[in-house]
C-alpha angles and dihedrals in degrees: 000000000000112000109257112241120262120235135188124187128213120188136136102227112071088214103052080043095053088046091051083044093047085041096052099035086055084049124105105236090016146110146138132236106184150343137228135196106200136029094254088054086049095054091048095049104047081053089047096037108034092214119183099222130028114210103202144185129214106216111056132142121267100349106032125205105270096056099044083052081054091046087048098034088048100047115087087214093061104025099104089060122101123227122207117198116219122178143129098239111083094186115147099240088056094050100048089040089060088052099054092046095060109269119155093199141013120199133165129251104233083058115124118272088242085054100055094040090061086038081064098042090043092052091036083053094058097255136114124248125186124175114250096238091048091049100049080050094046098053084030093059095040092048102059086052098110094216143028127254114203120214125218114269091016097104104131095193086121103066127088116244095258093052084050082056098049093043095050093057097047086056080052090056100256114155111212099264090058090052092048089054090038095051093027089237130141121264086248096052087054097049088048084055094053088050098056097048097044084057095045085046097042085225123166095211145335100286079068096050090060085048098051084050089052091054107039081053101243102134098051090038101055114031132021113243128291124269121251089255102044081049089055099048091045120093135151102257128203098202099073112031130118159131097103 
């Protein structure tokens, strides 16, 4: 039988840890290993436990949530291990900080319990999840900044054009399927494509890969923003990902 995957929680208040603990243990596939109430225990623990998967909250005393995902995302001990953000801001700076800090996902906490269960499943699977109404804010705030701000090391001078394509509508929120249909490619070429840019951007997954596009400039450089509706028909989806 297949492993279940292993899930620490990480939240500040005891009682909204005991109810994800109760959630996941009652879950096929799923089960905890441990909690932590604050971002230094976080960091231990995922040392101490090897989870698969991190569910972690933002706003915690002393260490908060986005640092102790950089001190897990950056160790070679814990890397491989996939945070989850869970909270209930959805302000920008708080999405994108958790980004660059490594998430793989980033989810709300008034989402429904059957969201968040395939949210786990979809991170601890190596792929990226944003929800819908983070990433339309996300695209939507990095594409009303006039011009572009290039980051050290983003330099994308050393993809092909059709890498720069790709890239570029993933940033968009394109899932791979989408990309096949728009560029008239086959679901393993794009695949191949992902590959190849998660290994020149030294990206850990796609959610840095949008990141990477928003730096170098590439997404404010190339298209004007999304309308309202293509925004609200764009998410980051988990079926058709790959390339890792």
């Amino acid at each position: 039988m297949t492993e279940p995957i292993r899930v620490l929680v990480a939240d500040d208040q005891s009682l909204l840890r005991g109810s994800f603990r109760v959630l996941i243990d009652t879950a096929h596939g799923l089960t905890t290993v441990g909690e932590a109430g604050t971002g230094a225990e976080a960091v231990e623990s995922t040392r101490r436990l090897r989870p698969d998967v991190v569910l972690m909250d933002i706003r915690m005393p002393g260490m908060d949530g986005i640092e102790a995902t950089r001190h897990i995302a950056r160790s070679p001990g814990t890397a491989r291990t996939r945070i989850l953000i869970l909270t209930t801001f959805d302000l920008d700076e708080y999405v994108y900080g958790a980004l660059r800090a490594g998430a793989a996902g980033f989810l709300l906490k008034d989402t429904s319990p059957e969201v968040l269960l395939a949210g786990i499943r979809t991170v601890a699977a190596g792929e990226s999840l944003l929800a819908p109404s983070v990433t339309r804010r996300l695209i939507a705030a990095f594409a009303r900044l006039p011009h572009a701000c290039p980051a050290p090391g983003s330099s994308l001078e050393h993809l092909t054009d059709r890498e720069r394509e790709v890239l570029l509508l993933v940033a968009r929120g394109f899932s791979n399927t989408d990309i096949a249909e728009y560029l008239h490619l086959s679901h393993g070429t794009v695949k191949t494509h992902i590959g190849r840019l998660l290994s020149k951007l030294a990206a850990r997954d796609r959610a840095q890969l949008v990141i990477s596009a928003y730096e170098s400039g590439l997404v404010r450089s190339q298209e004007p923003p999304l309308t309202t509706g293509e925004l609200d028909a764009l998410e980051f989806r988990g079926d058709d990902e790959g390339g890792e």
